[in-house]
C-alpha positions in Angstrom: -8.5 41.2 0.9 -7.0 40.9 -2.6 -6.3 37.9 -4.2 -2.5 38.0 -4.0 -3.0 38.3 -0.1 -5.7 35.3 -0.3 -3.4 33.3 -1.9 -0.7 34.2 -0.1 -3.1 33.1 3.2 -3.7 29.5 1.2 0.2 29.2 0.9 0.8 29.8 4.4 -2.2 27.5 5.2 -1.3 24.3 3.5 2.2 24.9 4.3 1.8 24.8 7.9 -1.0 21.7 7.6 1.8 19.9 5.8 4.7 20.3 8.3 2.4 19.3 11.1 1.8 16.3 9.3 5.3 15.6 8.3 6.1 15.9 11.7 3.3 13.8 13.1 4.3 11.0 10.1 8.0 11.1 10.7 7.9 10.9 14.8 5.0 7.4 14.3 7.5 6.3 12.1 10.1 6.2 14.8 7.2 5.2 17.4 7.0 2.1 14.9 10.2 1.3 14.7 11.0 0.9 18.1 8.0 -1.2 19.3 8.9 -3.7 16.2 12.6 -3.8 17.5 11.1 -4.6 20.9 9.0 -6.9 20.0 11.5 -8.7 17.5 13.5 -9.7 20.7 11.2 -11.3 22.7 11.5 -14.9 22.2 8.6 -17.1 21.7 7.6 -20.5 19.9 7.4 -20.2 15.4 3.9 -19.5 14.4 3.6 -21.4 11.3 -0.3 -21.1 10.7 -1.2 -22.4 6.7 -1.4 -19.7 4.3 -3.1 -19.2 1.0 -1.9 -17.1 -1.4 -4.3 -15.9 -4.1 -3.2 -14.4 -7.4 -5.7 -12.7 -9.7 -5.0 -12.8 -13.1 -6.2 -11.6 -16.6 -4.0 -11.7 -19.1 -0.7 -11.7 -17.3 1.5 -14.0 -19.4 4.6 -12.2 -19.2 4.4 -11.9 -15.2 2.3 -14.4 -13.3 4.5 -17.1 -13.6 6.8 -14.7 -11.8 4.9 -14.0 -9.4 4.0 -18.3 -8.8 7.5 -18.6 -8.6 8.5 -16.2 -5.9 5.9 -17.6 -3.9 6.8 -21.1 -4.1 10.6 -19.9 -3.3 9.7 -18.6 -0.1 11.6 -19.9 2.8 8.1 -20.7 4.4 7.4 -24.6 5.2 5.9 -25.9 2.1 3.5 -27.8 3.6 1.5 -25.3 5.4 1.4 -23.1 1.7 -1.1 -23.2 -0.8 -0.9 -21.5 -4.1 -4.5 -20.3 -6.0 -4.1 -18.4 -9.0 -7.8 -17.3 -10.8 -7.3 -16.5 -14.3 -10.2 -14.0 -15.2 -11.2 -14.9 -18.6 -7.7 -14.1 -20.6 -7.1 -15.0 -24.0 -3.5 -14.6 -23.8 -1.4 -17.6 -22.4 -1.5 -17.3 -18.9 -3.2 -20.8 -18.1 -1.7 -22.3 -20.6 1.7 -20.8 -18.8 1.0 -22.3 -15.8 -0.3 -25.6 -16.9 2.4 -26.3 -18.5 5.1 -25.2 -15.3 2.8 -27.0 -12.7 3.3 -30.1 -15.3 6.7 -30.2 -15.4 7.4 -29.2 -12.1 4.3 -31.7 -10.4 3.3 -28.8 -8.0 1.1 -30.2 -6.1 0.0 -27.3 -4.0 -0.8 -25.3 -7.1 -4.4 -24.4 -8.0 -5.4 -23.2 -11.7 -8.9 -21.8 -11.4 -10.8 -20.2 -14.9 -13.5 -18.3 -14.5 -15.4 -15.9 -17.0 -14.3 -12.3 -16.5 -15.8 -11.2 -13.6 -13.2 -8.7 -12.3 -10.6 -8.7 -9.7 -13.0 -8.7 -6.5 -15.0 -11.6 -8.7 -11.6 -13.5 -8.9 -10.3 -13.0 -4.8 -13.9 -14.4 -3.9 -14.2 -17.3 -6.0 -10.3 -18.4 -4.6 -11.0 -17.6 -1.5 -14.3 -18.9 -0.5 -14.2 -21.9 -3.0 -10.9 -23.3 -2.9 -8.8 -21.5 -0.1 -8.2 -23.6 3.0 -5.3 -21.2 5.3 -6.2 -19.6 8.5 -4.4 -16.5 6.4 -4.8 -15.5 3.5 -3.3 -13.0 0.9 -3.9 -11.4 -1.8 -0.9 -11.0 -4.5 -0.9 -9.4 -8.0 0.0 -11.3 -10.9 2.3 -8.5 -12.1 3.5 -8.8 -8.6 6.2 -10.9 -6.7 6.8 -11.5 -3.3 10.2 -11.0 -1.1 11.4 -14.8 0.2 10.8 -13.9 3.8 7.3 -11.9 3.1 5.4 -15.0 4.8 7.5 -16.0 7.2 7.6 -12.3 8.4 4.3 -11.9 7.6 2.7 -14.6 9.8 4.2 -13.1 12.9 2.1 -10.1 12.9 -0.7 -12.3 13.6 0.2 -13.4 16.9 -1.6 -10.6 18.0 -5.0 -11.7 17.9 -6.5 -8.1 17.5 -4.8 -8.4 13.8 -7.3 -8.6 11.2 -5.6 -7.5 8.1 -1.7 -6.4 7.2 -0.6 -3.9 4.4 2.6 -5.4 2.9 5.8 -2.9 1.9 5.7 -2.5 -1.7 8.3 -1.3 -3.5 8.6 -0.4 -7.2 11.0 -2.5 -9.4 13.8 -0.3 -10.6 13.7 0.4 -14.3 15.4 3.1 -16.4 13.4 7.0 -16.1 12.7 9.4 -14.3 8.9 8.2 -13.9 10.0 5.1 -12.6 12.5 7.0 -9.9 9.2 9.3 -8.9 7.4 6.3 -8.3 9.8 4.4 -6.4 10.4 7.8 -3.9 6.4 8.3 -3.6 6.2 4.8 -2.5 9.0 4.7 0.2 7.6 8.2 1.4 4.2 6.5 1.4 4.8 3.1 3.0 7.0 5.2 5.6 3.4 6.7 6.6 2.3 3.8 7.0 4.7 3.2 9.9 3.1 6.0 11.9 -0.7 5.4 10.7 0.2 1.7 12.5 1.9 3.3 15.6 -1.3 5.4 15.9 -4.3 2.8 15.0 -5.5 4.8 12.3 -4.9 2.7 8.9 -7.6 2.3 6.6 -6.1 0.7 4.0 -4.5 -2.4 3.6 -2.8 -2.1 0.1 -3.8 -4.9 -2.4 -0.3 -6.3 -3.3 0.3 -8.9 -0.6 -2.1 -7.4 2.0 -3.2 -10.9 4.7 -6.3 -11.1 6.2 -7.0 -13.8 8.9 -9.6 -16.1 7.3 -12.4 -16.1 10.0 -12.2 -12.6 9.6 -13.3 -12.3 6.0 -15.9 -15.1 6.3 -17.3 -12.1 9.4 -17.6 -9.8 6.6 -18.6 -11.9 3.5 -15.5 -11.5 1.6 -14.5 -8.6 -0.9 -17.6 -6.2 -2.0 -17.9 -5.6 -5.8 -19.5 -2.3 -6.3 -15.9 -0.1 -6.2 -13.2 0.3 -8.0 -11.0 0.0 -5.0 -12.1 -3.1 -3.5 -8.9 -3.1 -1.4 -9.7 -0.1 1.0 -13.1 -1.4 0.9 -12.5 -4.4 2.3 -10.2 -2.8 5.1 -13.1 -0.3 5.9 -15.7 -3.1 6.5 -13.1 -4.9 8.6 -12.3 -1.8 10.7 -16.4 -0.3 11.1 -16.7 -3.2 13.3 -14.4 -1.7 15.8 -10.4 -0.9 15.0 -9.2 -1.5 18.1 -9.9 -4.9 18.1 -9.8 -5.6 14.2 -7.0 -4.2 14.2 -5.3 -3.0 10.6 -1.8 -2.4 10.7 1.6 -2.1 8.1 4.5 -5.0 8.1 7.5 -2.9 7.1 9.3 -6.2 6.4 6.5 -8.0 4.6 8.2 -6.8 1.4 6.7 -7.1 -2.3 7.5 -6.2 -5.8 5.9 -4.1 -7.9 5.9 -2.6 -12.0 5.5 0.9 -11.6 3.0 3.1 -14.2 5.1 3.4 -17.6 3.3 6.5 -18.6 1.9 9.8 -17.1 -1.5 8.5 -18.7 -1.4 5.0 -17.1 -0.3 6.8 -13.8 -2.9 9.2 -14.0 -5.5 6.1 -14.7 -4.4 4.4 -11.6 -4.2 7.8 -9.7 -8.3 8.8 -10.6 -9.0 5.1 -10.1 -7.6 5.2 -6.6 -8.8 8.8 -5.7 -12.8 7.6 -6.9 -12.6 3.8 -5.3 -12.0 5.9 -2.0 -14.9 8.5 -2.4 -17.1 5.6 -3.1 -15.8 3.3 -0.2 -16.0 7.1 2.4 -19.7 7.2 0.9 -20.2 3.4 1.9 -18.6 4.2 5.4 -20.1 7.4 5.8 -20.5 6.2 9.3 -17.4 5.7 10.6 -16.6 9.6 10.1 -16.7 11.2 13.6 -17.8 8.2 15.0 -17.9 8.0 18.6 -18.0 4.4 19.4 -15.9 3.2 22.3 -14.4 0.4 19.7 -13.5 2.7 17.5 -10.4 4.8 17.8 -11.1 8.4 18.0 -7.9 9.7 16.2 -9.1 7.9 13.2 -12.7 8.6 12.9 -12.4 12.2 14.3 -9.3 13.2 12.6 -7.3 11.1 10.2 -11.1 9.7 8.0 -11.7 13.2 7.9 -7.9 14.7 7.5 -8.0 12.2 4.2 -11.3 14.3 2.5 -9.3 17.3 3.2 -6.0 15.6 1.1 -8.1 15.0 -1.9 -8.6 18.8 -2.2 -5.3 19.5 -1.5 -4.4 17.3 -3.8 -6.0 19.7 -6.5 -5.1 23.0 -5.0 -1.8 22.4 -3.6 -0.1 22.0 -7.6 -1.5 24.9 -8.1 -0.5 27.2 -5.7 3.1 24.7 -6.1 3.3 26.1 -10.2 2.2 30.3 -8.9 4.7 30.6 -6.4 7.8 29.0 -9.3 6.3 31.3 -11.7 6.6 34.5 -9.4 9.9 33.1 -8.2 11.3 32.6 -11.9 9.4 36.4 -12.4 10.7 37.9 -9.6 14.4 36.0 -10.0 13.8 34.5 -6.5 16.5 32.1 -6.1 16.5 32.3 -2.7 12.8 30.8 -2.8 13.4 28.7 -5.1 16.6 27.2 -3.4 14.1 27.4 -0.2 11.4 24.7 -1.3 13.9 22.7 -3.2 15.8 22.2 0.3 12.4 21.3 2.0 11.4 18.5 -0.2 14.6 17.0 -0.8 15.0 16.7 2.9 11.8 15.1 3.3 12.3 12.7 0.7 15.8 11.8 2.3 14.9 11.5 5.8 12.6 8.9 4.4 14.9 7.0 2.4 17.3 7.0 5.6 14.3 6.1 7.8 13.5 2.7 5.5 15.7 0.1 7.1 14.1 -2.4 4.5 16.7 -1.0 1.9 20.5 -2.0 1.7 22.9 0.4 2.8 24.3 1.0 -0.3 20.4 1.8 -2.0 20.1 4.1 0.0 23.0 6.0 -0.8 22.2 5.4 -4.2 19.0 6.7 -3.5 20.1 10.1 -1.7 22.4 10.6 -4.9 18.9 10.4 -7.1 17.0 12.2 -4.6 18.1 16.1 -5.9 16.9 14.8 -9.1 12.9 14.8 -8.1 12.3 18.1 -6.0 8.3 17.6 -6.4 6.7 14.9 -5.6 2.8 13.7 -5.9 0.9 13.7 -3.2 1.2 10.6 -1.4 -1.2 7.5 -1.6 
């Protein structure tokens, strides 16, 4: 064998591991989205359980009081919320920011906590176990802000009581670029996944931006563990090693937050190496759970989808690669029609997405689809 016809086998290889997955993502999606329109018509009594909300912070001045603010406008009863921001040793004016607006607006359910920089995991433990009171709580960026109805939509997931832990929808705040546009498609591709990792029982990470934990499940575990750089999808993985099908994690497409999106390829590259090397150390940790056979365990997750994710973080190496060989032998060969061929593909995918995310106004979307022919590659997903 050559090495055109090797490549040519690698080509053919990812290409069919990718639709497969397509397919399987896109059909949970629509599993999804049918069991939450069933069960948003069945009518039972408001769940209003108290919620703390816990904002890390180091030196956020020009976005955590955003991010106070959207919490304290939510159209959740104000009684049952309480409001913990933990400012990591800044030396900007973030507390000085939010002493002065809990002053002036006497915010009573407002907690300003200082603490020598510790880190973020330092910060959600110190809030949580030393000042949070809610049966839920959640976890919220300071560069972060929350949709109005994010807790009152939020809080209904937990009926179930096999709910340990939801992923919110995050979305990218529009800004001017084309990074900014790549980011905002990757994350409505990747939250549509989310859908179908839900439908399935195989989510193993509950995003920090306003991911909800019940509280009696995080004192089980002892809180956040410090020794990753991911300390979100650790925290999901020691909930879900204790059995997934009944701590269960799942996604709330309409538990929506706001997000700043990476304003360079260096800073998204930062975030990307932090992510991919936060998992490889939380996999190590959870070593374990990989082909796992226990009868509290689902078996699609440990068997394939834990494993199925080792497997994307080599294709997320190879598959630019072979991605920039077959342009330049198209571009060499003047191979429109292969050119015209993957452009057709991925455009598709990112529009069936768009379409499939009901979270977005009719007339985003459109907007959307218009933008869509402008980003033919895309990362791969989170």
């Amino acid at each position: 064998m050559n090495n055109l016809e090797f490549i040519g086998y690698l080509i053919v290889f990812f290409g069919v591991i990718n639709i497969l997955r397509m397919t399987m993502l896109l059909v949970g999606s629509d599993i999804y989205t049918i069991k939450k329109h069933l069960r948003k018509n069945r009518n039972k009594k408001e769940y209003t359980p108290t919620f703390s909300i816990i904002i890390p912070a180091f030196e956020e001045e020009k976005t955590v009081l955003r991010a106070v603010q959207s919490v304290l406008a939510s159209n959740y009863p104000k009684d049952k919320i309480q409001l913990i921001v933990v400012d990591d040793g800044s030396q900007d004016n973030t507390v000085a920011i939010l002493e002065k607006f809990k002053q002036k607006k006497e915010i009573d359910n407002l907690i300003i906590v200082k603490q020598t920089r510790g880190g973020k995991a330092h910060g959600l433990n110190n809030g949580i176990k030393n000042y949070s009171t809610g049966e839920l709580v959640m976890c919220l960026d300071a560069d972060s802000y929350l949709d109005k109805n994010a807790l009152r939509n939020a809080v209904k997931y937990f009926e179930d009581k096999n709910v340990a832990g939801l992923s919110s929808n995050v979305k990218i705040i529009p800004n001017d670029g084309l990074l900014n546009l790549i980011q905002r498609f990757e994350y409505i591709i990747c939250y549509q996944m989310k859908r179908a990792h839900t439908a399935m029982n195989i989510e193993y990470i509950i995003g920090g931006i306003g991911s909800t934990f019940r509280r009696s499940v995080m004192e089980k575990i002892n809180y956040y563990d410090t020794d990753t750089m991911t300390e979100d999808i650790d925290i999901t993985m020691k909930i879900i090693s204790n059995g997934n099908k009944k701590y269960k994690a799942i996604y709330g497409a309409d538990v929506i937050a706001y997000t700043e999106a990476c304003l360079s390829i260096s800073a998204l590259l930062r975030q990307r190496y932090r992510w991919k090397y936060g998992r490889c150390q939380t996999f190590f940790k959870n070593k374990n759970m990989f082909f796992n056979g226990d009868k509290n365990h689902s078996k699609l997750l440990t068997y394939f989808y834990l494993p199925f994710a080792i497997y994307g973080d080599f294709a997320f190496i190879f598959e630019p690669l072979l991605l920039a060989y077959i342009l330049f032998l198209a571009l060499s060969y003047h191979d429109l029609i292969t050119l015209f061929s993957a452009f057709f593909v991925v455009t598709s995918y990112i529009s069936f997405n768009i379409l499939a995310e009901d979270t977005l106004r009719i007339k985003d979307r459109i907007k959307l689809l218009s933008l869509a022919e402008e980003v033919p590659f895309l990362p791969h997903g989170m």
